[in-house]
C-alpha positions, 0 to 999 in steps of 0.5 A: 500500500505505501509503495502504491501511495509513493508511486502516485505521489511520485506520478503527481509530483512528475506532472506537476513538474512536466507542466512548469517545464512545457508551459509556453506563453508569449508573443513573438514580433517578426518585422520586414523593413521597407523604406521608411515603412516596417510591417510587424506581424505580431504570433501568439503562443499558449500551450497550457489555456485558450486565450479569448484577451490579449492586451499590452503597451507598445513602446518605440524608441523617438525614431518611430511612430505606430500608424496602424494595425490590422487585425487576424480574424481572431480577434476585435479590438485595436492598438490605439494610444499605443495600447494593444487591447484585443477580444475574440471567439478565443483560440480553441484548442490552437497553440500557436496563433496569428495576433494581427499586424502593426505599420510603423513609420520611420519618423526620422532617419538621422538615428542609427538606432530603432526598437519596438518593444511590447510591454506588460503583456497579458492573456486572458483565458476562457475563464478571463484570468489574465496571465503575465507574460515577458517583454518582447522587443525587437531593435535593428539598425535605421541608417542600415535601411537608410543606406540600402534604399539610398544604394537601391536608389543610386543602381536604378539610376545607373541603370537609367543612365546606361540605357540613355548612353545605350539609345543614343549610341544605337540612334547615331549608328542608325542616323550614320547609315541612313545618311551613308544610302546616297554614297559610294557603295564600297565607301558606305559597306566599309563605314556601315560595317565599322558602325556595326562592329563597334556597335556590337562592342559597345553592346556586349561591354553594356551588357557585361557591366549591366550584369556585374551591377545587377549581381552587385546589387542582389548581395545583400548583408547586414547585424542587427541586435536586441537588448532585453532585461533593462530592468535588472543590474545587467542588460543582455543584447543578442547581436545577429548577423543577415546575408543572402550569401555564405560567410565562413568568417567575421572580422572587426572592431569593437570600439567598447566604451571604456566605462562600459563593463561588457563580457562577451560569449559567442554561440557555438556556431563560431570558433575564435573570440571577441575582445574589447578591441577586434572581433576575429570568428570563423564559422564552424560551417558556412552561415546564410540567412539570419544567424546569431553571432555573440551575446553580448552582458553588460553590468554597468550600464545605468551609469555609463555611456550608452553606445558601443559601436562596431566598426571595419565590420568584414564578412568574408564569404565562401570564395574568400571574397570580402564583404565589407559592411556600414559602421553598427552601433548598439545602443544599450539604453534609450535617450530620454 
């Protein structure tokens, strides 16, 4: 009989533990950046209750401006005054769910830095206890969007130049030939012929330049960065890298304030090592894509300077060719 009672204690005791350990809740934020507009789609997770409630304050650094938000059919409500306040038929049995999408306006570009952040989170369940969930915030670097759209900008215009140069060349060559009808047979065969032969040069160069620019401009990459846990002693920022083609290695330099008390610990993705002067880290396997780099803890920073910026950033891809990128600064705390 005791060992009865002792199993099902230990069997109580297991599923109480199982249910702390697998309990998830929270929202996740997935922006895309377009010019001066970003689109955030904001996912819903509870694995322990249905969710029929969401509300939260939504919070962006001075560079930002909440425009609107459009709903997933789920749910009713809004996100005016920057206050997210949302009810619906509830979630059912769905773990994972679509909250809605918020449009931002970048307001001013002359800041290298913007975050949007959702704070004092909460679901409601069927029975409207509300439940507490973390902050979510997600930071990215505004001039590196700046600085893409302004590149877009300048191919484009290439572009056009190039093919004004092309018309006109094609349009003096055909002038040149028309012109030529009325004279000496042999005389224009000669000249009509040097016409076209430089012509064909001048087309292929065109093209070949066309396409280097054109393969130029599909190279895209990038870091961005969150910092979470302002509240305690320490503040811990995540640094992330992007690029559309393979990196075998980072390079750069980490201009750490001196009065900054920042420890490193990179992923394991990556052999090598940052200090507070040189970041030096070769990939394990070639990186794509969205991929973490470091996490970056730092104690001190209530009292200190509140940037660190890294600079002569290089990624060096698989065909050991170097990529350098813009100067990125985190910014570890908002100006007030």
């Amino acid at each position: 009989m005791k060992i009865k009672i002792n199993l099902l204690v230990l069997f109580t005791i297991i599923m109480l533990f199982s249910n702390v350990v697998f309990a998830d809740e929270n929202i996740k934020i997935n922006c895309n950046i377009n010019n001066n507009n970003i689109m955030c789609e904001l996912l819903g997770t509870s694995t322990d209750y249905e969710v029929v409630a969401i509300e939260s304050s939504i919070n962006t650094s001075s560079n930002i401006k909440l425009i609107s938000m459009k709903n997933d059919s789920l749910w009713n409500g809004d996100a005016s005054n920057n206050l997210l306040s949302l009810y619906g038929i509830g979630t059912g049995s769905v773990k994972e769910f679509k909250i809605g999408t918020l449009n931002f306006e970048i307001i001013n570009d002359n800041y290298e830095y913007g975050k949007i952040a959702l704070n004092q989170i909460r679901f409601a369940d069927s029975t409207y206890k509300w439940h507490n969930l973390k902050d979510v915030s997600t930071s990215f670097d505004v001039n590196y969007v700046k600085d893409s759209s302004s590149n877009d900008w300048d191919r484009v215009l290439i572009i056009v130049v190039l093919l004004i140069i092309f018309v006109l060349c094609f349009s003096i060559v055909i002038y040149c030939i028309v012109k030529l009808k009325k004279n000496d047979y042999k005389f224009k065969y000669l000249i009509k012929n040097k016409l076209i032969i430089s012509f064909v040069i001048l087309l292929i160069i065109f093209i070949i330049f066309l396409i280097l620019l054109l393969n130029n401009s599909s190279e895209k990459a990038y870091l961005y960065y969150d910092c979470t846990d302002y509240n305690t002693e320490e503040v811990r920022c995540e640094i992330y890298g992007y690029s559309n083609y393979k990196i075998e290695a980072i390079e750069g330099s980490f201009e750490n304030n001196t009065d900054i008390d920042g420890k490193f610990k990179v992923v394991s993705d990556w052999q090598g090592e940052i200090d507070k002067n040189n970041i030096s880290l070769i990939a394990y396997n070639n990186m794509q894509n969205k991929f973490k780099i470091t996490d970056l803890f730092i104690s001190n920073y209530k009292n200190s300077s509140n940037k660190i910026k890294i600079s002569n950033i290089v990624f060096i891809d698989s065909f050991h060719k170097e990529h350098k990128l813009n100067d990125f600064v985190i910014k570890i705390k908002e100006e007030k």
